[in-house]
C-alpha positions in Angstrom: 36.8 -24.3 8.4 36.4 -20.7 8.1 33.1 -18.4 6.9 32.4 -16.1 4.6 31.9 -12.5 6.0 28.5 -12.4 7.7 27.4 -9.6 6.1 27.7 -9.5 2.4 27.3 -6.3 0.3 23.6 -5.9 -0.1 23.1 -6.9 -3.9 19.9 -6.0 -5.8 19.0 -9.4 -8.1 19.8 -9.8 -11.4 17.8 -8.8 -14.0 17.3 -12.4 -16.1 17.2 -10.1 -19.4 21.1 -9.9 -18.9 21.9 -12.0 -16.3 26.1 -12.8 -18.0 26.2 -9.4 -18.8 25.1 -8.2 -15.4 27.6 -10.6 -13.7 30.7 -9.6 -15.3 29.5 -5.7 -15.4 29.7 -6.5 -11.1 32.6 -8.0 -11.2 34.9 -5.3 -13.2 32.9 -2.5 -11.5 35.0 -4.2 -8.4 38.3 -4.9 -9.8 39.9 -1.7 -8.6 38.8 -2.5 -5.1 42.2 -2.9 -3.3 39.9 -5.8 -0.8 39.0 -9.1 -2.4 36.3 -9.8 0.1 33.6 -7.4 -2.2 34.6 -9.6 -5.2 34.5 -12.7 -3.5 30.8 -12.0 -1.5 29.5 -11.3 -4.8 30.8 -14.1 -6.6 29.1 -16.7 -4.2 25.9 -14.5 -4.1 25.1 -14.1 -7.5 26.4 -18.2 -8.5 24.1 -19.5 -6.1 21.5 -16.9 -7.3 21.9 -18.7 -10.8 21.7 -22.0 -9.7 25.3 -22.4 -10.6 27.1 -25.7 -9.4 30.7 -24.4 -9.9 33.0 -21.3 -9.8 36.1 -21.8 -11.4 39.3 -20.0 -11.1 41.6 -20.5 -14.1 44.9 -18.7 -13.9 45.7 -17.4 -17.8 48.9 -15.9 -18.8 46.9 -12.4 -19.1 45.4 -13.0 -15.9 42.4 -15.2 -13.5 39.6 -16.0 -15.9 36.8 -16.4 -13.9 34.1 -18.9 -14.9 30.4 -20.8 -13.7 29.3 -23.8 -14.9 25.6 -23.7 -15.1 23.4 -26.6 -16.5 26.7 -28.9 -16.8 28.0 -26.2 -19.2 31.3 -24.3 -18.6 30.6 -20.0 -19.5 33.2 -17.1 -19.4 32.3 -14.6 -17.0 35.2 -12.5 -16.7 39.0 -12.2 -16.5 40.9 -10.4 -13.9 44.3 -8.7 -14.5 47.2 -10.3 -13.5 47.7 -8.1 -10.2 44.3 -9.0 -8.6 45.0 -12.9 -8.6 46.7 -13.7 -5.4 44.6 -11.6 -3.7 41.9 -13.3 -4.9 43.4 -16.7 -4.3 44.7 -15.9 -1.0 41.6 -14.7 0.6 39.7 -18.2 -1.0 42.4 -19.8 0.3 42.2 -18.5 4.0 38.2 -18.4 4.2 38.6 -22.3 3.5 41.1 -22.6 6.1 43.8 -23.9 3.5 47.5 -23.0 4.2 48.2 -19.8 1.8 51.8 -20.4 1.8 51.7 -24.2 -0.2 51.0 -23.5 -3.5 52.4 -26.9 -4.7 50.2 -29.1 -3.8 46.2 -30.5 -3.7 44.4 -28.8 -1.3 40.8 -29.3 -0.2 39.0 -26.5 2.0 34.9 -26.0 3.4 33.3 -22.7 3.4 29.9 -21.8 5.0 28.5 -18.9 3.4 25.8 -17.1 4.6 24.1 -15.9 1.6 20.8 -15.5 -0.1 19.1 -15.5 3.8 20.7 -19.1 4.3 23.4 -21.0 5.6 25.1 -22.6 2.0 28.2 -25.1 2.1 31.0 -24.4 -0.5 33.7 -27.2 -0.9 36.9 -25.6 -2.5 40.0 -27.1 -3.7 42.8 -25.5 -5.3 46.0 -27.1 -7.2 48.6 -26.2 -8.7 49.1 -25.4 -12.7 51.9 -24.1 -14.9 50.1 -20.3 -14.8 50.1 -20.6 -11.1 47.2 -21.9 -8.9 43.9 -22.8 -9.8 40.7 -22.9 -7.4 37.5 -24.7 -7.7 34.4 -24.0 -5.5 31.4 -26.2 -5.5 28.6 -25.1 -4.2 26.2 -27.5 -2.5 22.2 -27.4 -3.3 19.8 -25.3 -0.6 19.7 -28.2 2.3 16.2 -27.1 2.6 14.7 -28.2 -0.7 14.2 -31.6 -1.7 13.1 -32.8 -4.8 9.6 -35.1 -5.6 10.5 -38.4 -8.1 7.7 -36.0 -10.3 9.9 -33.1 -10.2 13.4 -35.1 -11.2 11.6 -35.7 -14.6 10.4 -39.3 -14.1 6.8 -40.0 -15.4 3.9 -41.4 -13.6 5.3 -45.1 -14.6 8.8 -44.6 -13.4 7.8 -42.8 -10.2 5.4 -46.0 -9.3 8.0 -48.7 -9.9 10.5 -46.7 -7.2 8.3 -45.8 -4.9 7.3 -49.4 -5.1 10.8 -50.5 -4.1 11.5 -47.7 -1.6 8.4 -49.2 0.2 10.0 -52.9 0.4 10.9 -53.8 3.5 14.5 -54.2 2.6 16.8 -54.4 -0.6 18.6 -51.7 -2.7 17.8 -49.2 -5.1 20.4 -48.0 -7.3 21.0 -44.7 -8.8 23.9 -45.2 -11.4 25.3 -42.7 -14.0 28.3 -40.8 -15.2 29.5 -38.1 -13.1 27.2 -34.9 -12.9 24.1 -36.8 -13.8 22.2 -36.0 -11.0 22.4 -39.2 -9.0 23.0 -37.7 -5.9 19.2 -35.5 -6.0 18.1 -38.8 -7.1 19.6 -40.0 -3.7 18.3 -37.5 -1.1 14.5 -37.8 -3.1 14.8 -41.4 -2.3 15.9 -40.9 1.4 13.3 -38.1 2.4 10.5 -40.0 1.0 11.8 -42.9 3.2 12.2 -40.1 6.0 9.6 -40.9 8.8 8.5 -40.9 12.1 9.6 -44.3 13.7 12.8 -45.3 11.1 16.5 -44.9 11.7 17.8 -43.5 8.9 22.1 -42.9 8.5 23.8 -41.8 5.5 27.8 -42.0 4.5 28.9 -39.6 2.5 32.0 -37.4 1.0 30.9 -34.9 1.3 27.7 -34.3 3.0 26.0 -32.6 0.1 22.7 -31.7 2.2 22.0 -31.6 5.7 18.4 -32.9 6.3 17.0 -33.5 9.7 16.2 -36.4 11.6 18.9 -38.4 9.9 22.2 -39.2 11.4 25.0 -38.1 8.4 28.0 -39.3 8.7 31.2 -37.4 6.5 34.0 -40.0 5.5 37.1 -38.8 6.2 40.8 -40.9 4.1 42.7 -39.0 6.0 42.1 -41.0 8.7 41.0 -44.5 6.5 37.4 -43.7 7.4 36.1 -44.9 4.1 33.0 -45.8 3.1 33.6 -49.7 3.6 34.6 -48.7 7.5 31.7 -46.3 8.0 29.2 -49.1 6.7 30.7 -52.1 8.5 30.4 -50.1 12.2 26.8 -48.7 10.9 25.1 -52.4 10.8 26.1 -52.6 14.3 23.7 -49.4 15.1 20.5 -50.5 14.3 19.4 -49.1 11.2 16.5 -48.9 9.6 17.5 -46.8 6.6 21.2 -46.5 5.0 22.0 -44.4 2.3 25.5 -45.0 1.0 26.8 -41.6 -0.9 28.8 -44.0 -3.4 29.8 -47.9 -4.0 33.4 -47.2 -5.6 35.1 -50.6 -4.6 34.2 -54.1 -4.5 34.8 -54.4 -0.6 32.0 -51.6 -0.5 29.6 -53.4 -2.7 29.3 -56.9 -0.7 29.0 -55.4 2.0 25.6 -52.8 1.2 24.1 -56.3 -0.6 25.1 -58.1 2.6 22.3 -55.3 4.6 19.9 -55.4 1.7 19.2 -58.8 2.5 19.0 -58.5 6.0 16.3 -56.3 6.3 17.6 -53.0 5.2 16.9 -50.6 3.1 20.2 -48.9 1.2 19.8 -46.3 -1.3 23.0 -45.9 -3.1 24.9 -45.0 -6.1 26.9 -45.9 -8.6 29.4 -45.1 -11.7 28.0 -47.1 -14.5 26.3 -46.4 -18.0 23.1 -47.8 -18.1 21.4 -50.0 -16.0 22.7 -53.2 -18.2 26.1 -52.3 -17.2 25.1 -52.0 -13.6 24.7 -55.7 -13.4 27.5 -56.7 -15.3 29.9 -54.0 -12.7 28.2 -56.3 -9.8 29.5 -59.7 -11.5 32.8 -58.1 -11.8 32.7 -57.5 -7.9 32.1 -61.5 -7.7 28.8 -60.6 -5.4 26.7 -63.9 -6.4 24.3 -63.8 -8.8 21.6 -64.9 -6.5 22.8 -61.9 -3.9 22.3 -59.6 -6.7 18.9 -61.1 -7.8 17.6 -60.8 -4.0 19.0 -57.8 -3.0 18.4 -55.0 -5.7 14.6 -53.9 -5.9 15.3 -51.1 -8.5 18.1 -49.8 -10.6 18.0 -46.1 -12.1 20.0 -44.9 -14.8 20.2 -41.7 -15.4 21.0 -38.2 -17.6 20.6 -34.8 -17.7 19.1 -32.5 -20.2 19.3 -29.1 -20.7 15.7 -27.6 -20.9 14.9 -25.2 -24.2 14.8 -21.7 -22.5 10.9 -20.3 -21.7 12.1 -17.2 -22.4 13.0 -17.1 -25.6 12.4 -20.1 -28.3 11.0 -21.0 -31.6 9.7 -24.0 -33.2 10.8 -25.5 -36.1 9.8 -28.8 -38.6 12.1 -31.7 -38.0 15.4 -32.0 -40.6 16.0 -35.6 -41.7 18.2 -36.2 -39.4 16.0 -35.3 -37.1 13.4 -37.8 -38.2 15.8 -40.9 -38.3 16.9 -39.9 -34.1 13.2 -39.1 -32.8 12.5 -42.3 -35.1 9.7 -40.5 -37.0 7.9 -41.3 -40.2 7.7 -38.9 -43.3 3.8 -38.7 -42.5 4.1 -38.0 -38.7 6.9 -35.4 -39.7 4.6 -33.6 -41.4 2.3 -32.7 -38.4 5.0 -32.1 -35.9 6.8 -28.6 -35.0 10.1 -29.1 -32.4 11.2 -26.3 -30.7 14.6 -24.8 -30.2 15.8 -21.8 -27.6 17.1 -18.8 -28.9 20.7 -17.3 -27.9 20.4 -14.6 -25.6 21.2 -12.8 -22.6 18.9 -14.9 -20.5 19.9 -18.2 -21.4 23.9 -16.8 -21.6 23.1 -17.2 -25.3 23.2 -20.9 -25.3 19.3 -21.6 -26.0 18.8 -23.2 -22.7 18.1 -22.7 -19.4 17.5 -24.7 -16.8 17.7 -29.2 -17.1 15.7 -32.0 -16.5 16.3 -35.7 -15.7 16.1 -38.6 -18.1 15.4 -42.0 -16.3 16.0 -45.8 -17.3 13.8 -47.3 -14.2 14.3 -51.5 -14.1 12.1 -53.0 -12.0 13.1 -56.4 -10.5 10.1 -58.7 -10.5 10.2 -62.4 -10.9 11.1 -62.5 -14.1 14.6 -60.3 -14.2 15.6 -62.1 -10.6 15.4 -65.3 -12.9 17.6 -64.4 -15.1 19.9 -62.3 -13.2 20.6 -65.4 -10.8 20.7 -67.4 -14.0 24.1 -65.8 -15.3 22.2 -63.9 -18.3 24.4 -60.5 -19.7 23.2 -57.5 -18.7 22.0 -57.0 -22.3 20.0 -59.6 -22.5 18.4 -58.4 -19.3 18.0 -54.8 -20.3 15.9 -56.5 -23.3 13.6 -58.5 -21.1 12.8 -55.4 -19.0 12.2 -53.1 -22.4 9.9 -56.4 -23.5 8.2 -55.6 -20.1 7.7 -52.0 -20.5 10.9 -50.2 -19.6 11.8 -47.2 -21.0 15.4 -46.7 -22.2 17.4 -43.4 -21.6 17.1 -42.8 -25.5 13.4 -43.4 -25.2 12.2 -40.7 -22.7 15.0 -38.1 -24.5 12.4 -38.7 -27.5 9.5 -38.3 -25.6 10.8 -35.2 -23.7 12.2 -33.7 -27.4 8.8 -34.8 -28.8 6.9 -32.7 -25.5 8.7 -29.5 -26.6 11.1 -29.5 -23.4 14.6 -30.5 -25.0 16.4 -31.0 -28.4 18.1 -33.2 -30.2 21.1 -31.7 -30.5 20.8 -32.0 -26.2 20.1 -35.2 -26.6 22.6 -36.3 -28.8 25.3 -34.1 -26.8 24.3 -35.7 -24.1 23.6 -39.6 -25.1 26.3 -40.1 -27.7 29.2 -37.4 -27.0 
């Protein structure tokens, strides 16, 4: 583990008139500098001053294209010349404590950066390609904010039902999703709402994405076959009140988080499925018994992510056609409704958007979907029952939030359907 230099150029913030523009003007006002430290400081500085998730370093034939995603979207920021790039990658390579010399294989690396007045974690991993080799940093959210249910996107409804099954005294709730849906936020909401005087709380996870006080994190480490299935097992043997489990990626895994939920824990977890109908048809495939799943899950969440039309610069628009038949909109109600779209420019890095919001599918499991969960019933037909009951589909609350002016349906349909 190595750090970043503890004292980083001091860098004025960006104006968010010209925020790409002022990026890359930064970065090629450097590129003569023989150091790659300036580069480098700045890099982390201004990505985690745009909320950016990921800084990518492509080798190119005409050099090290340098690129952020931001909002789940990949943008071009700049491209170094050829003669910069293992000084770039070097110095990456040795503030992650990686070996400089292997250049052939995977290689995972941790910095702590000291930027924006706070301590940020970086996970880095660099491979090899046929241009040479390529580095990925991902940059962990501020460990000192934490998100409200309100804030994620979920509405009044939603919230209640989890909150409701946070405050069981035991059983599971489920975050589930593709990757880069937002699951884990969902995650550490859930755990610092269940974060109290009086509970021991423990989480497993790989990494640890956030470091919040007064619970005991563990990191999971292969290397070592410290999975998640080994740091669960020895956890029920401590006395918890509280586990969160970062992810359920194997049956083993699974049987073992219902196995606490029904004996008198609470586990927040997550999980790679689509929707929460597929959730309980993943669990059958793990041959967990359909009455462990009925009693141990009091909540599933799927979930999506949606860019946000920019506040800066937008217009609104009557619906197309084909807008109509998505938003599920009669001719008459067309007539009195205006959407709104952003507009490309230099504060949105001319995508329209800026800034993204959650989309939940919150299933409840009261009386009625234990029933037919422990009955053998698809997930389908269960996903029907709950929307007869009052659940909202993913598709549902993209309409609403297209409807509300905050979205599109071009988002959406990127999104949903691609």
């Amino acid at each position: 583990m190595a750090n970043v230099d503890p004292m980083p150029p001091k860098l004025a913030p960006l104006p968010p008139e010209s925020r790409q523009r002022a990026l890359a003007d930064e970065i090629n006002s450097l590129v003569d500098v023989v150091e790659a430290a300036p580069l480098i400081n700045l890099l982390i500085e201004r990505s985690f001053e745009l909320s950016a998730t990921d800084v990518h370093f492509d080798p190119r034939s005409d050099g090290l294209a340098i690129r952020l995603r931001l909002d789940g979207v990949m943008h071009d920021v700049s491209v170094l010349p050829q003669q910069m790039t293992s000084h770039i990658l070097s110095r990456l390579k040795l503030m992650s404590g990686m070996n400089i010399t292997e250049r052939r294989l995977v290689q995972d690396g941790h910095i702590t950066s000291n930027t924006l007045r706070k301590e940020r974690d970086i996970r880095v991993c660099a491979g090899p390609t046929i241009y040479g080799e390529r580095l990925v940093l991902r940059l962990m959210p501020d460990g000192d904010e934490y998100s409200t249910l309100t804030s994620l996107g979920m509405d009044d409804q939603q919230q209640e039902w989890v909150e409701s099954a946070l405050n069981s005294p035991y059983g599971m709730v489920l975050s589930v999703g593709p990757v880069g849906t937002g699951k884990s936020t969902t995650t550490y909401s859930c755990l610092n709402a269940l974060n109290v005087p009086g509970r021991s709380l423990v989480t497993i996870e790989d990494p640890v994405e956030r470091r919040v006080a007064g619970v005991n994190q563990i990191q999971t480490d292969p290397k070592i076959n410290f999975g998640f299935t080994e740091a669960l097992r020895g956890i029920l043997r401590q006395d918890p009140d509280v586990i969160m489990v970062g992810e359920i990626r194997d049956a083993e895994t699974a049987h073992i988080a219902v196995r606490a939920g029904l004996t008198g824990i609470r586990v927040v977890s997550t999980l790679h499925a689509s929707d929460t109908a597929s959730t309980i048809d993943l669990f059958n495939q793990f041959e967990i018994p359909r009455m462990f799943i009925a009693d141990s899950i009091n909540c599933l969440i799927a979930q999506r992510l949606l860019r946000k039309v920019c506040g800066q610069d937008q217009e609104t628009y009557k619906p197309a056609p084909s807008d109509c038949k998505l938003l599920r909109l009669t001719e008459e109600q067309a007539q009195s409704i205006e959407l709104v779209r952003g507009r490309a420019s230099s504060a949105n890095f001319h995508s329209g958007y800026f800034g993204r919001t959650g989309v939940f599918e919150v299933m409840r499991f009261n009386e009625e979907i234990r029933e037919l969960v422990s009955t053998g019933r698809s997930g389908r037909e269960i996903f029907e029952a709950a929307r007869a009951k009052g659940m909202k589909s993913l598709e549902d609350v993209a309409i609403e939030k297209v409807l509300a002016g905050i979205t599109t349906t071009d988002e959406m349909v990127r999104v949903l359907w691609h």
